[in-house]
C-alpha positions in Angstrom: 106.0 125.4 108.7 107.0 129.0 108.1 106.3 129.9 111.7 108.6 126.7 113.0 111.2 128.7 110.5 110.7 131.7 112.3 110.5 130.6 116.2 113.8 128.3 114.7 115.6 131.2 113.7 114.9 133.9 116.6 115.9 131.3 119.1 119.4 131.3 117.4 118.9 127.6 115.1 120.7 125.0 116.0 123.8 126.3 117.8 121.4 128.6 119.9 119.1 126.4 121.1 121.9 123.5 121.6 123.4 126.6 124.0 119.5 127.3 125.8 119.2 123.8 126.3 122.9 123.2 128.2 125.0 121.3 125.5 128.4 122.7 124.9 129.2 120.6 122.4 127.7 117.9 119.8 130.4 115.3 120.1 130.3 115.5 124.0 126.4 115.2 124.6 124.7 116.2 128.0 126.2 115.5 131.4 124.6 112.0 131.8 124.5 112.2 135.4 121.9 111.4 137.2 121.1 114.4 138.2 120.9 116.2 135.1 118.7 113.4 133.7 116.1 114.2 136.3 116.6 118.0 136.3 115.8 117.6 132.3 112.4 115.2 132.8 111.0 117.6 135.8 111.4 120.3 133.3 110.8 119.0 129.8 108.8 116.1 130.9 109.6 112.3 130.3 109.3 110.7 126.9 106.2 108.0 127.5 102.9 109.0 126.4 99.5 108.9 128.4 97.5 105.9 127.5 93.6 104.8 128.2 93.4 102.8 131.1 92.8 99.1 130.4 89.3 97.9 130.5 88.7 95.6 133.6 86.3 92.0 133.6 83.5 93.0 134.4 83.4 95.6 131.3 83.7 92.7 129.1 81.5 91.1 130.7 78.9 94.2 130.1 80.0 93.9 126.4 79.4 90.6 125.6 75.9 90.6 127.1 75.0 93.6 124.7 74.5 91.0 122.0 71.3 91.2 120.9 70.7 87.2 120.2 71.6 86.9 124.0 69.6 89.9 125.1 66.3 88.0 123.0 67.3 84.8 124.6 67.2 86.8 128.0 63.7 87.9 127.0 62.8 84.3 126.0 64.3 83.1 129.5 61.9 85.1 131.7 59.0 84.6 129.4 59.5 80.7 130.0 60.0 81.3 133.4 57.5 82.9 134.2 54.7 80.8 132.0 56.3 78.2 133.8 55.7 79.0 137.1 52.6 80.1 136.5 51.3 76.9 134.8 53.7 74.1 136.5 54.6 75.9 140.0 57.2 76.7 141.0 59.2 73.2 141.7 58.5 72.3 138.7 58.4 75.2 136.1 61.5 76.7 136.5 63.7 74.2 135.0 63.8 75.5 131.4 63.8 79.3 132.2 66.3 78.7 134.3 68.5 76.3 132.1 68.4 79.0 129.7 69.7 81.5 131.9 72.6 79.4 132.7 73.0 78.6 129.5 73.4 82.3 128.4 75.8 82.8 131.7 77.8 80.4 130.4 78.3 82.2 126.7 78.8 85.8 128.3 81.6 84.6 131.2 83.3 82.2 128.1 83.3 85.2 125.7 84.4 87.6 128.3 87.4 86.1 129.6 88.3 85.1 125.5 88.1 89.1 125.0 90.3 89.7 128.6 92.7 86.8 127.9 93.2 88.6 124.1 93.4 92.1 125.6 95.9 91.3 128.2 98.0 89.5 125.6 97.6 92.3 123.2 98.7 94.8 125.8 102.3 92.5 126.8 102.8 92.1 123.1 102.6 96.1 122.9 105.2 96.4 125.8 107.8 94.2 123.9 107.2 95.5 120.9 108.3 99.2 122.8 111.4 97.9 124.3 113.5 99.8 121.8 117.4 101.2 122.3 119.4 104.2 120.5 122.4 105.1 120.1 122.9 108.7 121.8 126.1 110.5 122.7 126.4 111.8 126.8 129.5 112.5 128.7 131.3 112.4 125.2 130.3 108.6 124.7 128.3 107.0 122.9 126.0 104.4 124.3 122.6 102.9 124.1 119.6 104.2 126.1 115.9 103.4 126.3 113.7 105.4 124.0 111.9 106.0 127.1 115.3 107.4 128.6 115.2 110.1 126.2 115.7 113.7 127.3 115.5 116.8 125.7 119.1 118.0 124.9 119.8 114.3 124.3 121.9 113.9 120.3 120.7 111.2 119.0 122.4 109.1 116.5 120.1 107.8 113.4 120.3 104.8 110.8 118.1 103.3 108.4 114.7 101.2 109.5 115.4 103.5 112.9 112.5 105.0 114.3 112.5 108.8 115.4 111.2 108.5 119.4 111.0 112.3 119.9 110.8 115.7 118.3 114.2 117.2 117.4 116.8 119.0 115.4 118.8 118.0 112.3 122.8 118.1 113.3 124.1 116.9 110.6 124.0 113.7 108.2 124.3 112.0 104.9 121.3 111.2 102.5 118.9 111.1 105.5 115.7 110.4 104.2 112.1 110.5 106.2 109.1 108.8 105.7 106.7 111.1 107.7 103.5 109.0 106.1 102.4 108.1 109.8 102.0 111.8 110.7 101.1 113.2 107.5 99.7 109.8 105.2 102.2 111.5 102.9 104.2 109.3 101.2 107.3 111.4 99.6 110.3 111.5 101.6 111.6 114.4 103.5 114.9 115.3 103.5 116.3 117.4 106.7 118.4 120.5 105.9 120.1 123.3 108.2 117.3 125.5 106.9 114.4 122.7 107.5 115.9 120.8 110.2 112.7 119.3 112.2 112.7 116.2 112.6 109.4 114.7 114.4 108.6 112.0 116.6 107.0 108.6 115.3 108.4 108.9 112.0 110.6 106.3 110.1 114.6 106.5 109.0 114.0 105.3 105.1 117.8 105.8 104.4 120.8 107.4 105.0 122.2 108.4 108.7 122.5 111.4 110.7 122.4 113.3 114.0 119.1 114.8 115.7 119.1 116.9 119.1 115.8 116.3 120.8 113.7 119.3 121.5 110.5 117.9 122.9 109.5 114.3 124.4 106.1 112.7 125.6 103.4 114.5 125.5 104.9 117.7 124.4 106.0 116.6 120.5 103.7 116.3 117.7 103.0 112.4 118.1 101.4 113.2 121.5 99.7 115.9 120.2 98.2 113.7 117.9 97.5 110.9 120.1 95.8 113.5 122.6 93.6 114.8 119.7 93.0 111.1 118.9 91.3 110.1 122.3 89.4 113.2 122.7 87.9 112.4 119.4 87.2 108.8 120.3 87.1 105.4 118.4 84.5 105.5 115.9 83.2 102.4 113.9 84.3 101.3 110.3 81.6 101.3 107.6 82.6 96.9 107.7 81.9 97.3 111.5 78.6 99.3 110.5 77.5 97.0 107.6 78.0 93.8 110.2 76.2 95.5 112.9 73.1 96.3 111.2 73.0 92.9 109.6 73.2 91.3 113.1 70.5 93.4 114.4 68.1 92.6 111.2 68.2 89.2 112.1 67.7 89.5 115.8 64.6 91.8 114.8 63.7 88.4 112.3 64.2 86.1 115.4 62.6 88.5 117.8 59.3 88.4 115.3 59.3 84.6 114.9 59.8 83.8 118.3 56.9 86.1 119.4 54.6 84.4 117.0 55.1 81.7 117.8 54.6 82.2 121.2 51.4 83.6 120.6 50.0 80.8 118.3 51.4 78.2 121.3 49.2 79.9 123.8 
């Protein structure tokens, strides 16, 4: 924080970076044209983040035959198939091996496209739930943009249950109150002054109002830093996920055992 203060203050605070940044005045905004806008995202960037790539069919289908009942009935399937054909030939002894097989096609392609129908639903739902406006003041009017609109040098107008869709500035304001617990898990409030005036993206307006002027977007704020940090890490299990996994597998490995005994006191 005390180096934010520092790089804050040598770049002049708020009425020298509003200056670097090509705003002559809060109440009149940026240009608005068209051409600044695209001037400001070739520069700054635009505000969207980078997201994974959505898994296609055939991954699901991958996934769902990882089961490991399914795997042992796969086992099962070519042991019948082939004590079948060995013992019945082969017009006659591959109807159960077989049957199984299709029977265990049937399972993965049914759970697959469940898991693809649910992903692509869960990705539409995600888009709706990001079609979000502000208020934001340009060409000395205010009007409501996308959040993916945003630009640096944009001044953003703020209200309660509002929430912050890039990295900025505190202009001004009355009783504006943070919740930064999805950055930080803290869950005080922080309250912007001219002295601390950083306001950061994917936080919450808890109450009050105020003005922000946006200093990063995308990629480049602290939200995106995090997500980036996120997916290099990767998705790791949850002890539930764990505990459920490891019971799944003890009772393939008690199916697995029972089905080879029998198999061997059958023969």
């Amino acid at each position: 924080m005390n180096d934010k203060v520092n790089q804050y203050n040598a770049l002049g605070k708020l009425t020298g970076i509003a200056e670097k940044l090509g705003i002559a005045s809060f109440e009149d905004g940026i240009k608005g044209t068209k051409e600044d806008i695209d001037r400001r995202q070739e520069i700054f960037g635009q505000n969207t983040y980078t997201e994974k790539p959505p898994k296609g069919f055939l991954v699901f289908v991958w996934e769902a035959m990882q089961d490991l009942t399914l795997m042992i009935l796969i086992v099962c399937a070519i042991l019948s198939l082939v004590i079948g054909v060995s013992t019945e030939g082969l017009s006659e002894g591959w109807h159960d091996g077989v049957g199984i097989l299709m029977s265990i096609l049937i399972v993965v392609l049914v759970t697959a496209t469940s898991d693809y129908r649910q992903s692509l639903q869960f990705r539409d739902l995600e888009k709706e739930k990001k079609k979000i406006f502000i208020q934001v003041t340009r060409q000395g009017c205010r009007q409501k943009v996308s959040i993916y609109d945003l630009v640096v040098g944009d001044v953003v107008h703020l209200s309660v249950g509002d929430q912050i869709a890039a990295d900025g500035l505190y202009i001004s304001g009355f009783s504006l109150a943070i919740d930064e617990s999805s950055l930080t898990g803290e869950s005080e409030h922080v309250y912007p002054t001219p002295e601390k005036p950083f306001l950061l993206a994917g936080t919450k307006v808890q109450d009050g109002s105020g003005k922000m002027l946006v200093t990063s977007v995308g990629m480049n704020t602290e939200w995106g830093n995090l997500m980036s940090s996120l997916s290099e890490v990767g998705s790791e299990e949850t002890p539930l996920q764990v505990k459920l996994n490891g019971v799944a597998t003890l009772v393939g490995k008690i199916g697995l055992g029972f089905a080879i005994l029998t198999f061997v006191l059958s023969s």
